[in-house]
Structure formats: C-alpha cells, structure tokens
N, C-alpha and C positions, 0 to 999 in steps of 0.2 A: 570566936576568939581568933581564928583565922583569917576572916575576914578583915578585923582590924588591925592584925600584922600585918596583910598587904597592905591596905589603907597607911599606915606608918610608914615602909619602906618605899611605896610610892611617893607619897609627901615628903620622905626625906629625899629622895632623889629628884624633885619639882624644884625642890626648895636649892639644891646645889646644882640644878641645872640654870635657873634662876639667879644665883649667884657669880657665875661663871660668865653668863651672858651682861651682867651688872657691870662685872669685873671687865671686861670685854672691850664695852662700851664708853668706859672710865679712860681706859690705855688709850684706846682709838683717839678719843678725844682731848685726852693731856698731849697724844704724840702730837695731833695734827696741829696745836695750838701752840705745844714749842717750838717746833719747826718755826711756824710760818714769824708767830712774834716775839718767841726768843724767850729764854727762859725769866728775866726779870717780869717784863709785861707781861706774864699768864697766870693769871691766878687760880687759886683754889675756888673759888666762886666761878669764875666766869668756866673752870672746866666742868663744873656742878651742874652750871643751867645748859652747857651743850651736852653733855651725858643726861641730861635727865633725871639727878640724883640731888642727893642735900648734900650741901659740905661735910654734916658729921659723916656721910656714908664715906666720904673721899677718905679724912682723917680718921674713921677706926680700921681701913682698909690699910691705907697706905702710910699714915702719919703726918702726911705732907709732899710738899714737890717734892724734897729728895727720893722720896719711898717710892711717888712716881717715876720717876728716870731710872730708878734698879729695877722696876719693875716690865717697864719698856726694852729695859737692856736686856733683860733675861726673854723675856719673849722673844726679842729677834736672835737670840743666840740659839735657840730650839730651831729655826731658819723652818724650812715648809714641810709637812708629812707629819704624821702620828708619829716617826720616832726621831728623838732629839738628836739634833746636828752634833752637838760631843759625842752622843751612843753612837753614833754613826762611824765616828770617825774613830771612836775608839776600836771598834769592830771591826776596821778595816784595816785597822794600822798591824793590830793582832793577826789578824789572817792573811796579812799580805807580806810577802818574804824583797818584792826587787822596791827598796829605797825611792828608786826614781816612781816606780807608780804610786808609792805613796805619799810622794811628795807632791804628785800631781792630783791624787786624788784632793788633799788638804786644798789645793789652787781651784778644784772643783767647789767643795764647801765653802773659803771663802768668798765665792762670787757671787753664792748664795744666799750668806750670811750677811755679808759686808752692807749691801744697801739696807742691810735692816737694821743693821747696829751700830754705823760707822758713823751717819747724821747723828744719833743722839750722844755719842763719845764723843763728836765734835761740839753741839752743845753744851755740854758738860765742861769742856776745855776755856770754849770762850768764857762762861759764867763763871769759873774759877780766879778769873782776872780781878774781879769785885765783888764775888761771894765766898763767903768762908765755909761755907758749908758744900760749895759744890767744887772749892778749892782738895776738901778734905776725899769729896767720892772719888774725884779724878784720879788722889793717890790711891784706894783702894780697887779703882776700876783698872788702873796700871798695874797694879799689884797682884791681880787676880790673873788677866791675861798673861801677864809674866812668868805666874806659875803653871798656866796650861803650858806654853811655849816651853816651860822649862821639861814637863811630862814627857812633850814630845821628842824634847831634844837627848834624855835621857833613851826614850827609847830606840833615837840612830846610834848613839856612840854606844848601849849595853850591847847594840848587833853587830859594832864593827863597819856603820854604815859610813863614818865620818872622814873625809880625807885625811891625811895624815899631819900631824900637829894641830889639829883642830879639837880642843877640847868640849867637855857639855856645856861651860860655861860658854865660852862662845858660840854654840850652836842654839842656844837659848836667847843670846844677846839677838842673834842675826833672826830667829824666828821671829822675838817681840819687832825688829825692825819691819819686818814687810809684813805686817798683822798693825799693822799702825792703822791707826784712824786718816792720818793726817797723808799716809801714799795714797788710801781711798782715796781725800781731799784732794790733791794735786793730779791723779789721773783722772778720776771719774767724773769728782764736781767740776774740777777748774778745764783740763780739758779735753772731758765728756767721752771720754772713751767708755766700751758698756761694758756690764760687769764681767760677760764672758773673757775679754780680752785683760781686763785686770788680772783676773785669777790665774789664766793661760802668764801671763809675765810674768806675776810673783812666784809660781811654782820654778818657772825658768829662771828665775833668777836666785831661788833658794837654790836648788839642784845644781846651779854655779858654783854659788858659795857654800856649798855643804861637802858634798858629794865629792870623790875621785875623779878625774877626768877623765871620759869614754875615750877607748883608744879607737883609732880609726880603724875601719873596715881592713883586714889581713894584715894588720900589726900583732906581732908575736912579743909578749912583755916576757922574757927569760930570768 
C-alpha cells in the first residue's frame, strides 16, 4: 500500500512537472512569434506546431491569444529568481524607512522587469488599434498597473513621504507615468539606451517629482 502511495505522489509530481514544462514551451513560443510577426499574423496553430503541442492543448490552457498575452504578461512581471518581483518589492518597500531608497530600489525592479513586459504591453497596444479584444486587455492591463502604482503611492503619502501639496492621487498619476510601456519604447527601443540606465532615470526622475527637495550640504531649514 505504501508502495503505491509513492508510486501516486511521484506520478502526480511527473505529471505537473510535465505540465509546467508544456506550459513553458507554449509562452516561449507564443512570445517569440508575437514579437517577431505581430500579434494579428500568429496563430494558434502555427504556435502549436513550434511548441510541439495540439491546438486543443493551447485552448484548454489558455483559451486563446488573448489568454496567451496575460499569460506572457504575468510571467515577465515575476522578472528573475524564485521570488516574484511584486514580493520583492513589497518586502522592501515595508522594510525600508528613506523614500529615496525605495524609490530607487522600484528603478532597480523595473530594469529588471521592464524588458520582459514592456514588448508584450506594446504589442498589445498596437493590436488594440484593430482588435477588439486586445483593445478591451489594454484597458484591463492599464488598469491593473494603475492599481499597483496607486499601492505604492498610498504607501509614500500614509508615511509623509510626499512633497507638499502633492496628493495620492497624483503620486499614483506620476508612478503609472514613468511605468509606461511606451517611456520603455522611446528610451530603450527607439534609442537603445540599456535597461540599467532606464531604471537609474526613472527612479531619478520619480524622486524629482515626488519627494521633498534635498537641501544642500550645511543648510539649516529653521
């Protein structure tokens, strides 16, 4: 009897490592085929025969392209390492008291994240123009991001972090602003600056627009 409890729990765990790797192989090859030819010209078949799987496998998985592109999207938003880039950041933002490191730390995450999420939200954007369905994720994929950005921006102004007259509302406006897809676009793609250097700005240039002005070196604020 023991012996075929192990025999079971092994088989269960072949079988979901197995599927994991299926899953894998699916994302890899829906990402690599929208990229290259764009989300209209990729189909469910033709991502089937470079994965190696049957259509049904793609559609009880995913449902369809859109199912792939939230699914591409969330994996690049876990960015690299066993623990997900939100836990990360949330664990940081928690433990860490000076504003400016944690706004820097966020400029670290997204340099990390960003090339792996920012192509397929720009995909998404273009195919929005003539698809309705990827018209409708775009709102949801803004929408979502919106509400992280707003997370965070709740947690400078509950600290006191926020310059003066600067509400959560607009500390949430200015986050969703430089977490844009489209600043990736214009620095990174268009001109080709690397990711380190993106992140390095957008932290510097949140902590402009957030934050108090650093008084200079032996200034006394009375």
């Amino acid at each position: 009897m023991k012996s075929v409890k192990r025999k079971r729990r092994y088989d269960s765990a072949g079988r979901l490592e197995q599927a994991a790797r299926t899953r894998a192989l699916v994302l890899d090859a829906a990402e690599r085929m929208f990229l290259r030819n764009g989300y209209a010209a990729t189909t469910i078949a033709a991502i089937a025969a470079a994965a190696g799987v049957s259509v049904e496998t793609i559609y009880k998985a995913f449902k369809g392209k859109p199912g792939l592109v939230r699914a591409i999207r969330e994996r690049g938003l876990a960015g690299q390492g066993p623990v997900h880039a939100e836990q990360r950041s949330d664990r940081m933002r928690t433990a860490e008291q000076d504003p400016r490191r944690i706004i820097l730390n966020w400029g670290t995450l997204a340099a990390e994240v960003a090339p792996r999420v920012s192509p397929i939200l720009l995909l998404v954007r273009d195919a929005a123009a003539t698809d309705a369905e990827m018209a409708q994720l775009r709102l949801e994929l803004d929408e979502d991001r919106y509400r992280r950005m707003t997370v965070n921006a709740r947690h400078l102004y509950r600290a006191g972090h926020l310059r003066p007259g600067l509400t959560e509302h607009d500390a949430a406006d200015i986050l969703w602003t430089y977490s844009s897809p489209e600043l990736y676009e214009l620095l990174v793609v268009r001109k080709k600056w690397p990711p380190s250097r993106y992140g390095r700005f957008i932290a510097e240039a949140m902590i402009a627009a957030l934050l108090p002005a650093a008084l200079p070196p032996g200034h006394r604020q009375d």
